[in-house]
C-alpha positions in Angstrom: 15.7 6.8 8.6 15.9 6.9 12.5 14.1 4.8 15.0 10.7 5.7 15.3 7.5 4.1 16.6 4.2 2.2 16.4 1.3 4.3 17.5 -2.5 3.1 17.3 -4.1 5.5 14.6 -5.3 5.7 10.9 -3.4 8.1 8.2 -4.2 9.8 5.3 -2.9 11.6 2.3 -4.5 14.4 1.2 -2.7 15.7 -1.6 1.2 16.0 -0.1 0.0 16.4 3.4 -0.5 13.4 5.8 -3.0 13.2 8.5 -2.6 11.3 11.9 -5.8 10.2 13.3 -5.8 9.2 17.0 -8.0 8.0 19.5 -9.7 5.1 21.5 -11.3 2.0 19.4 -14.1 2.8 18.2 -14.2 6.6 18.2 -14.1 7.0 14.5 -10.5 7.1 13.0 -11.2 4.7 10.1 -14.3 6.5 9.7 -12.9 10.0 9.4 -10.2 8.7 7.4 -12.6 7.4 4.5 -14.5 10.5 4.7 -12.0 13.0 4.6 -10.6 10.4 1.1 -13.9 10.3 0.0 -14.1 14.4 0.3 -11.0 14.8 -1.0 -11.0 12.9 -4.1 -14.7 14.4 -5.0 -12.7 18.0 -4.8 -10.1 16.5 -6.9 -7.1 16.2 -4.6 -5.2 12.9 -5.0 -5.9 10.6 -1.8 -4.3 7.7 -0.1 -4.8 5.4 2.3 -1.2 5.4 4.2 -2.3 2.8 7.5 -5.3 1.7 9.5 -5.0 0.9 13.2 -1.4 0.9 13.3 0.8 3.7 11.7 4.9 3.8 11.8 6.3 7.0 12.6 9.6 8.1 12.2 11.3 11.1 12.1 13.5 12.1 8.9 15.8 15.1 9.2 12.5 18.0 10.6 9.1 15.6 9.2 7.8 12.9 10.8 7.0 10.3 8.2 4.0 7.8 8.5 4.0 4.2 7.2 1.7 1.5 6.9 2.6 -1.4 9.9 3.5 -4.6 6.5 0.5 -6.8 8.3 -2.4 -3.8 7.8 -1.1 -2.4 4.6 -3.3 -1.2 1.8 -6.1 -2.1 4.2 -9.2 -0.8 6.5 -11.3 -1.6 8.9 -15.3 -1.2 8.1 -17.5 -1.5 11.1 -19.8 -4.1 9.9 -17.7 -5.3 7.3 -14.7 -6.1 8.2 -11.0 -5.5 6.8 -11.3 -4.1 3.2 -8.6 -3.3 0.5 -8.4 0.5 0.2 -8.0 1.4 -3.8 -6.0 4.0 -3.2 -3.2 2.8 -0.8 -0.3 4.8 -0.4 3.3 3.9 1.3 4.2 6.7 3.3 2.9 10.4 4.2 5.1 13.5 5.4 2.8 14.5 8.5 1.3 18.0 8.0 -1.5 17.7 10.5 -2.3 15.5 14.0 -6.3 15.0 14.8 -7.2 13.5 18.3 -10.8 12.4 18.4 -12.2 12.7 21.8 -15.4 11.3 24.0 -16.1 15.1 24.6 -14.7 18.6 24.6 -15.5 21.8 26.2 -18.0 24.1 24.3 -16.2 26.8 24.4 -12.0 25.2 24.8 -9.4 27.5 25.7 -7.9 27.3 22.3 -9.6 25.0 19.7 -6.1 23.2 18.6 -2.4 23.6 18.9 0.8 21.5 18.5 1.9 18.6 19.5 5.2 17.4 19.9 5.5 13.8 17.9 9.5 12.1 18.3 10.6 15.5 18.7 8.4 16.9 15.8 6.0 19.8 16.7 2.6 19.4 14.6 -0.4 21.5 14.6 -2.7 19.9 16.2 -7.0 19.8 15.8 -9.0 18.1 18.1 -12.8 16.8 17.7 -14.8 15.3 19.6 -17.4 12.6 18.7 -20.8 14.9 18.6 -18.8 16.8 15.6 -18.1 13.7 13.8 -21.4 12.5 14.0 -22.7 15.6 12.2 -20.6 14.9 9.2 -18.8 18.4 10.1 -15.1 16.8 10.8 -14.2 16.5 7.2 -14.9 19.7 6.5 -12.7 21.0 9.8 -10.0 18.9 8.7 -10.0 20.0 5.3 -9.9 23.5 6.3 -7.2 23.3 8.9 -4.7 22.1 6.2 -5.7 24.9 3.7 -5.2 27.3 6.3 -1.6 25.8 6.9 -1.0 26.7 2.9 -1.6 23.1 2.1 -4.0 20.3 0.7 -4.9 21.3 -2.7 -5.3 25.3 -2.6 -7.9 26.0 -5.9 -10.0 23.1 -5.1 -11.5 23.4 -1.5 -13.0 26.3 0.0 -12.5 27.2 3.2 -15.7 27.9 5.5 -13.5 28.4 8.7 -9.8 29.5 10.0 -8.8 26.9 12.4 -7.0 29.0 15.2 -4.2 27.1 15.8 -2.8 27.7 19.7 -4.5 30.9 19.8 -7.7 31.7 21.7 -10.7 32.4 18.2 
């Protein structure tokens, strides 16, 4: 394993793809993360909880691998409750997909994702701001992002929406 890093975000499994969640405090990382298990797991895709506020990264041969930081593991934050024990806590996640929730976004963005370069790792790359999570739609975006990339549980979720990935829609 090489040297990686300790970023501030939340990751999930979904099936074999891991998702990186970034953003400030408080913009809803640990919040997306238990919807998109709770999603997930109703479709019948298995789900983990990899790591909650502080994820390791490091890159193995082409993937960038995500692990729980040993003082956070197996756990998440709940606004209003505290830290809780995830049931479904996993040890590590090959990244598939990066989401970067933001304040705001243009209406109409020059492209609605792209990639993103992560220890030298390029990852497609979806960004949300908060008005979409607050409508319960960022689940669903996620969700449909990875199936477009060929991944998260094809037979079991069906996609409303190809994310156009670096290209204008």
């Amino acid at each position: 394993m090489s040297v990686g890093e300790t970023v501030h975000a939340t990751c999930v499994l979904l099936d074999r793809a891991g998702v990186l969640i970034r953003g400030a405090s408080g913009s809803g990382k640990s919040t997306l993360a238990l919807l998109l298990l709770d999603r997930a797991a109703l479709s019948g895709v298995s789900t983990a909880l990899i790591a909650d506020d502080r994820v390791r990264l490091a890159r193995e041969g082409d993937t960038l691998v995500a692990r729980p930081h040993p003082a956070l593991a197996g756990r998440i934050e709940v606004r209003g409750l505290g830290l809780c024990s995830a049931m479904m806590a996993g040890e590590m996640a090959h990244l598939r997909l990066v989401v970067d929730l933001v304040a705001e976004r243009p209406r109409l963005p020059e492209a609605a994702s792209g990639q993103i370069d992560l220890l030298g790792v390029g990852l497609p790359r979806l960004v949300l701001d908060a008005a979409v999570l607050r409508t319960g739609l960022a689940p669903r975006l996620v969700l449909d992002a990875l199936a477009g990339m060929g991944g998260v549980a094809a037979g079991t979720h069906q996609t409303i929406l190809d994310i156009p990935f670096g290209r204008r829609p």
